[in-house]
Structure formats: structure tokens, C-alpha cells
N, C-alpha and C positions, 0 to 999 in steps of 0.2 A: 213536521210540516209547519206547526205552527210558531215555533222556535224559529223557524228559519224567515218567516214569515216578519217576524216582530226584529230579529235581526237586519234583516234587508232594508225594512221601514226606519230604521235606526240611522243605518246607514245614508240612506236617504237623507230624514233627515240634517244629521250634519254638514251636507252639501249646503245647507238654507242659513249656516248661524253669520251672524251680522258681524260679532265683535271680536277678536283674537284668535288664538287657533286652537289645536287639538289635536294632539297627536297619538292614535290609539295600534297598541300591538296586540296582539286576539291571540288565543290561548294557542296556538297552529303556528305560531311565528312572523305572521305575516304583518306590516306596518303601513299604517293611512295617516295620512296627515292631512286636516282639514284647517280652510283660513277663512275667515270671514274677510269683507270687504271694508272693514274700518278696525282701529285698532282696539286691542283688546286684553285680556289673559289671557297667555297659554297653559294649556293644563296637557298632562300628559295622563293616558290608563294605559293600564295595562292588563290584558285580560288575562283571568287564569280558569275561568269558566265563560263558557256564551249562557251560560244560566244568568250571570248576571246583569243582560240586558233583559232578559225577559222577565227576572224581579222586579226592575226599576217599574219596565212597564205597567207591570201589573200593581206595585207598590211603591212605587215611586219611592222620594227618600229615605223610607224606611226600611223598604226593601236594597238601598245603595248601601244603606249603616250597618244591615246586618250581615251584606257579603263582604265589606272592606271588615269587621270586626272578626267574621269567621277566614281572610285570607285570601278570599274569592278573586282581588285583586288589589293592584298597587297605584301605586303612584309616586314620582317622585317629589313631591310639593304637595299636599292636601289638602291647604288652603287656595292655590291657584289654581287646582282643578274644578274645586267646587266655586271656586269665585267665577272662571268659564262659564259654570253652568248658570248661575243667576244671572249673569250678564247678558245671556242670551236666554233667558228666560222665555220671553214669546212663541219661539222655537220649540226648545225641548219644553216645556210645562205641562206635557201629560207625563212626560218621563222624572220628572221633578215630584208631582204630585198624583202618580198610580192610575188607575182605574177608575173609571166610576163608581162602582160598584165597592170596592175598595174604601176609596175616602168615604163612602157610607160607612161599611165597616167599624174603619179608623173614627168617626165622628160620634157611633155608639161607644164603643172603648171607652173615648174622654169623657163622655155622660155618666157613665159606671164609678169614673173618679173627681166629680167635683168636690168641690170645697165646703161641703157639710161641716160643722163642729168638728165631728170624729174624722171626716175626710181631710181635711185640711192638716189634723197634726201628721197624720197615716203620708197624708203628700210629701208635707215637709220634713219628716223623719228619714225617708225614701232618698233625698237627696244631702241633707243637711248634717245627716247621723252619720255619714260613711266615716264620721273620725278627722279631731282636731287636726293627728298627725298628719292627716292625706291632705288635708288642703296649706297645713305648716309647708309642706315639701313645695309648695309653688306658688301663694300668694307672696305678698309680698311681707315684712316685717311686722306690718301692722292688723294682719289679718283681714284685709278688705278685697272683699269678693263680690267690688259693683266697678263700674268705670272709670278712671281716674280720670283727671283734667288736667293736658299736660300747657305749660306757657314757653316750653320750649324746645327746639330738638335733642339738646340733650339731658333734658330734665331724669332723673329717674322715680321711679315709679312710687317709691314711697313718697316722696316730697308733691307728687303729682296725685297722690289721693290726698296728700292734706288739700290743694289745693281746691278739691271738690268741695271737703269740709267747709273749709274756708268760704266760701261761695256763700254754701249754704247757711254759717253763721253771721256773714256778712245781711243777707235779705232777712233772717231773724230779726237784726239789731245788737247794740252793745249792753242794752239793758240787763243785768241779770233776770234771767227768767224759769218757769215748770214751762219743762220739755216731756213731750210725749214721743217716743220714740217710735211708731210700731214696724216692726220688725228690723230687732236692734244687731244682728248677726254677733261679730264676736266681741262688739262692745270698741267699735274703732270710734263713731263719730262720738259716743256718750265720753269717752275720754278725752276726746277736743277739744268736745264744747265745755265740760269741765276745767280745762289746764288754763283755755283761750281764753272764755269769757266768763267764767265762774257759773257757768248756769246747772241747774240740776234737773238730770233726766231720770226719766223712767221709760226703760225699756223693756219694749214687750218679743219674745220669743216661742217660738213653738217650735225649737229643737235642745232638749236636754244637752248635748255636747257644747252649741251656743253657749246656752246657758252658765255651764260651769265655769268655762273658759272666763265668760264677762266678768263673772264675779271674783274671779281670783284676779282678774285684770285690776279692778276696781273696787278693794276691800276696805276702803273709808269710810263710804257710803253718801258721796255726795251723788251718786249717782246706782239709782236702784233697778235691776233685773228680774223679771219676773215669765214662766212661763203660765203665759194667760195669750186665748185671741186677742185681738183685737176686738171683736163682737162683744167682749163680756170686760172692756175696760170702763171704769168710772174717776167721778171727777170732772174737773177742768181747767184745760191748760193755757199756757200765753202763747208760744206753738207748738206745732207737727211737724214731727219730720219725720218721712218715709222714703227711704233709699231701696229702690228696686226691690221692692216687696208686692208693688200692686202686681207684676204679672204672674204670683201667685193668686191670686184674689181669685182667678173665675170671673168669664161675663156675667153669668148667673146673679155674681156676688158683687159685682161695681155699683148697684145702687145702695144696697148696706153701707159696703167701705166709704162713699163720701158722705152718706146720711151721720154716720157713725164720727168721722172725722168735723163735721157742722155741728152734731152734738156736744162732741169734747172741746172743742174752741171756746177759749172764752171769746166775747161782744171785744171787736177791735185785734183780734189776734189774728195771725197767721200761720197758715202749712206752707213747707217746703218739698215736694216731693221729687224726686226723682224716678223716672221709668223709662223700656225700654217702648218704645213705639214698632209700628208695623207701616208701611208708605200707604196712602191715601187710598189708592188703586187695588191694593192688593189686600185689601182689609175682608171685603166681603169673600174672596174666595177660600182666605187663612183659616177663617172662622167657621166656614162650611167643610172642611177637612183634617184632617191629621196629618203631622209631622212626625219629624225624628225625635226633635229635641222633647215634645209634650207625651212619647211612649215611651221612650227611654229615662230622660235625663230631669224633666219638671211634670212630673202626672198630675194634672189640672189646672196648667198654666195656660195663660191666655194674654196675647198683646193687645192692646189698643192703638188706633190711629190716633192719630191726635184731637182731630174734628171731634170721632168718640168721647176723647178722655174728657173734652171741654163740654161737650154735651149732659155726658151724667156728671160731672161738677154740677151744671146751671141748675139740673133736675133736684138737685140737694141746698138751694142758695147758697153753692158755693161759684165764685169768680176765678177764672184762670186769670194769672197777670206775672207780666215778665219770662215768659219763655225762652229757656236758655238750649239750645241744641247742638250736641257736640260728637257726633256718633265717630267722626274718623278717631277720634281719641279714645273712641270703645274698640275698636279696631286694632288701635297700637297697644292699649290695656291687655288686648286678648293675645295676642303674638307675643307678647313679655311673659303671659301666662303659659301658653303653648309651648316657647323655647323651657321655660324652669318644669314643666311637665314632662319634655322629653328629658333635662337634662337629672329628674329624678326618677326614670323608668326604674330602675333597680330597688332604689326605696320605696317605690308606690311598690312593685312585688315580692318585697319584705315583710308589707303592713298585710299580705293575704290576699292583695288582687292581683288576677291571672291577665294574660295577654289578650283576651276576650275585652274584660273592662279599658285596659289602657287604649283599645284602639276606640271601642265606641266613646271614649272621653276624646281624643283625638280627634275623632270626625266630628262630635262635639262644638269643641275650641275653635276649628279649623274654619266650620259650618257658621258659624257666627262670625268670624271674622270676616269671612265671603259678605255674610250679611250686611255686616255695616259698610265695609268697601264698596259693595254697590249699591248701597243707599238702600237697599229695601228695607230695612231694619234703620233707625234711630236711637238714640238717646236723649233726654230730655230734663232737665229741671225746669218746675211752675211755682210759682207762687197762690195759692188759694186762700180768700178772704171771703167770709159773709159781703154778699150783696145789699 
């Protein structure tokens, strides 16, 4: 009864969505096609259980990630079903984000994995360790696993992450300079900024695979790798750069991370950071619940809005300046990523992951590509300078 119940409501629902359509076949054969009144995504399900309306309800997207992971149903597009569903967000937003009771739940979970000391390496090990090979198989050449910056349609991806570099060495300066890197991944920008402008980085990691990787990258040593927090780095630099590391940091942990970054600056220098944002609107209710991507995929990651991100800067005497925002370019970043993920499904289950992981990485890629296409999600490079 009550299956049917939350079914029915479902249904309902989709009569009310504003933006594109949706067209669903239900485990019995039968097909609805719903349209909104202005244009939109169309996304297509297809059900293979009516369970899995009543997990979204109950669990919203994390109960959508773990029926499309275990088969429960399909689709034939994953990013334009899910992109559907943000678009009309106002609408389905209980079915998007679960229960009440639930995002309680969900919201103790992520409390149990913040970013302590030991929590933090435990986080970043979890997603960072799965193996040099598994993320060779679909970034790009340079091993860069944040957002490229593309300047044109038919740019390709490698030349469009230098361009991020680029960016970021440009609001540094030409001066030779100590760069501090914190969270240097597989040692893409420390090699740039090396080759470009001669400067000498130290980068900091808290995943042993990173790690090795960089170093064999960069065995000269104008550019040094170290697995250390951030918390426990000394010295000081001419700048920072941090490339989508802060939404590992934890809210918890945002007044440390820019106290910590005002410490290490030297008088007159600057940070570059790049991070992913969360839309203005939707900040207070992200942060009071749980998601996909922070149970599965980033265990103690946390977005900032931006107002946020420039707020605990100020509380550190640090100043935001130059705000750069490019999120449709995160969007096309991640679709280049999604296409080289399917087209290495056979190699990802060579290296020992089963068809459980390839999909929940899929809804993943998929789920954030939704994001930035409908603006809920962002990208962002700042400039931060002592006040």
C-alpha cells in the first residue's frame, strides 16, 4: 500500500515539471511520457523494479546511485536524465534529496568522516589510492583530474588543461618564485610551472600513488613532493596554489585551510586557488544533508558557495580578487572524461573492478556533469592576498 502510494505521488508529481520531458517505462512494460511547459532535457528510465521509486523517496540520490549501480534500472543517456532531474529541481527535490529523517541519517555518516589528521589521509586514500592505472585509462596525458579551460570548440583536452595552468601562472607573475602547492595530485601544474616559468614548487599530497607518480615525473628536483597535510606545512612562500583540493578540506576545516594559507604567504604574495562551488540558493540545504558523490565517491567533501568561500578568506585576513568562473568547461572536461571511461570499461575490469564500481563511477561523471550544465555546481579560480 505504501509502495503504491509513493508510486502514485511520483507520478503525480511529474505531471508539475517546468523544463524538458521524461519518458518512463515501468518494470510491467508500460510507457508515460511527461513534458514540461518550457524547454528542457529529456531524459529517459526505465524501470526494472517500482522499488526504485520508493528508494529515491526515501533516499534520494543515493538511493538512485545504488539501484542504477546494482541494475534496478537504465537509461539511455545518464547524464540527460540526471541533468532532467536538477533542472526541475523545485519539483522532484524530496525525490532528489530523500526523507527527512534520512538526510539526518546521511548528515551523521559525514560527521563520522571528517577531516581529522587521520581522517583526511583515510578520506583521500579512499578515493585517490584506487590506482595510477585506473585514472591513466581516462584522464588525459597529463594526468590532470580538475577542470580544464577550454578557448575553443575544438581545443582538446590536454592543451585545455595547460590552459588552466596557464591562467593560474599568468596571476602568479613571471618572476621566478617558492610555490607551495597544497594538494599537488600527480604533479601536472608543478611540472608547468617549472618548464614555463622556472619556478620551484613544493608539493604537498596525502595519497601515496600521487605521490610516487610525481616523483618519477619530476626527478631533478626543481620541484619537490612530499606526503605531509597541509596542517603540518612550514616556511614561507611567494605563492599558493591550490587546484580543487579545498572540497576536500570539510566546513569543519575552512577556517584552518585559509588561517594556514595567511600563515604560509609571504607580506605581498599571493594564492591561486581553484574550487568547485555549490549555487548561492542551494548552499544551506547541501550542507544540511547528504549526497551521492560525499557517500560514495569524496567521504568528507564539502562545497562552498562562493559568498562562503570569500567570507572565511576575510575571517583569515585573506582578500578574494579576480574571480574567474568557468563551470560549462567543467561540464565539457567531464563528458571527455565519461566518453574515455566508457571507452576503457574493459580495462577498468582488468585492473579488478567489477560492474558495481563502473556504474557507480558513471552516475558519478554523469551526476556532475548534470551539475555544472544546470548551473547548480560551478567552477572557480580566486586570487587571495593579505588585506
Amino acid at each position: 500500500m505504501l509502495k503504491k502510494f509513493v508510486t502514485d505521488n511520483f507520478f503525480r508529481l511529474m505531471e508539475k515539471i517546468e523544463y524538458g520531458g521524461l519518458e518512463v517505462v515501468t518494470p510491467d512494460g508500460r510507457k508515460y511520457v511527461f513534458q514540461g511547459k518550457k524547454p528542457g532535457p529529456v531524459g529517459h528510465l526505465e524501470l526494472r523494479s517500482w522499488n526504485v521509486i520508493s528508494n529515491m523517496s526515501a533516499r534520494g540520490d543515493i538511493g538512485l546511485a545504488e539501484d542504477y549501480r546494482d541494475g534496478r534500472w537504465e537509461t539511455r543517456n545518464l547524464a540527460d536524465f540526471l541533468n532532467f532531474g536538477l533542472q526541475n529541481y523545485p519539483v522532484l527535490k524530496n525525490y532528489i534529496q530523500g526523507s527527512g529523517v534520512f538526510r539526518t541519517v546521511a548528515t551523521l555518516s559525514y560527521l563520522t568522516r571528517l577531516n581529522t589528521l587521520s581522517g583526511s589521509r583515510r578520506n583521500i586514500h579512499a578515493h585517490y589510492d584506487l590506482g595510477n592505472e585506473f585514472y591513466r585509462l581516462w584522464l588525459d596525458s597529463s594526468m590532470t583530474y580538475s577542470s580544464a579551460l577550454f578557448k575553443g570548440k575544438g581545443e582538446d583536452i590536454r592543451a585545455a588543461q595547460q590552459n588552466k595552468y596557464d591562467r593560474i601562472l599568468d596571476a602568479i607573475g613571471d618572476r621566478p618564485q617558492e610555490i607551495l602547492e597544497i594538494g599537488c595530485g600527480w604533479g601536472g601544474f608543478a611540472e608547468r610551472a617549472v618548464m614555463r616559468r622556472n619556478h620551484r614548487v613544493t608539493g604537498l599530497t596525502l595519497s601515496q600513488e600521487q605521490l610516487s607518480y610525481a616523483r618519477q615525473r619530476m626527478p631533478d628536483g626543481q620541484a619537490s613532493f612530499l606526503l605531509q597535510d597541509y596542517r603540518h606545512a612550514g616556511g614561507k612562500y611567494d605563492s599558493i596554489v591550490s587546484i580543487e583540493m579545498f572540497e576536500a578540506v570539510g566546513e569543519k576545516y575552512w577556517p584552518v585551510y585559509f588561517q594556514r594559507i595567511a600563515e604560509l604567504l609571504k607580506p605581498g604574495g599571493r594564492a591561486v586557488i581553484q574550487t568547485i562551488t555549490i549555487r548561492e540558493d542551494a548552499f544551506e540545504d547541501y550542507r544540511k544533508s547528504g549526497d551521492m558523490i560525499r557517500s560514495f565517491i569524496f567521504p568528507g567533501g564539502m562545497l562552498p558557495s562562493k559568498s562562503r568561500f570569500a567570507q572565511e578568506a576575510a575571517r583569515a585576513g585573506l582578500k578574494v580578487q579576480n574571480p574567474h568562473c568557468f563551470g560549462q568547461d567543467y561540464a565539457r572536461t567531464l563528458e571527455i572524461w565519461l566518453q574515455n571511461f566508457d571507452a576503457a570499461r574493459k580495462e577498468v575490469k582488468a585492473l579488478g573492478f567489477d560492474d558495481h564500481f563502473i556504474r557507480l563511477w558513471r552516475f558519478y561523471l554523469a551526476g556532475c556533469i548534470a551539475g555544472f550544465r544546470t548551473a547548480r555546481t560551478d567552477v572557480m579560480q580566486v586570487e587571495l592576498c593579505h588585506v
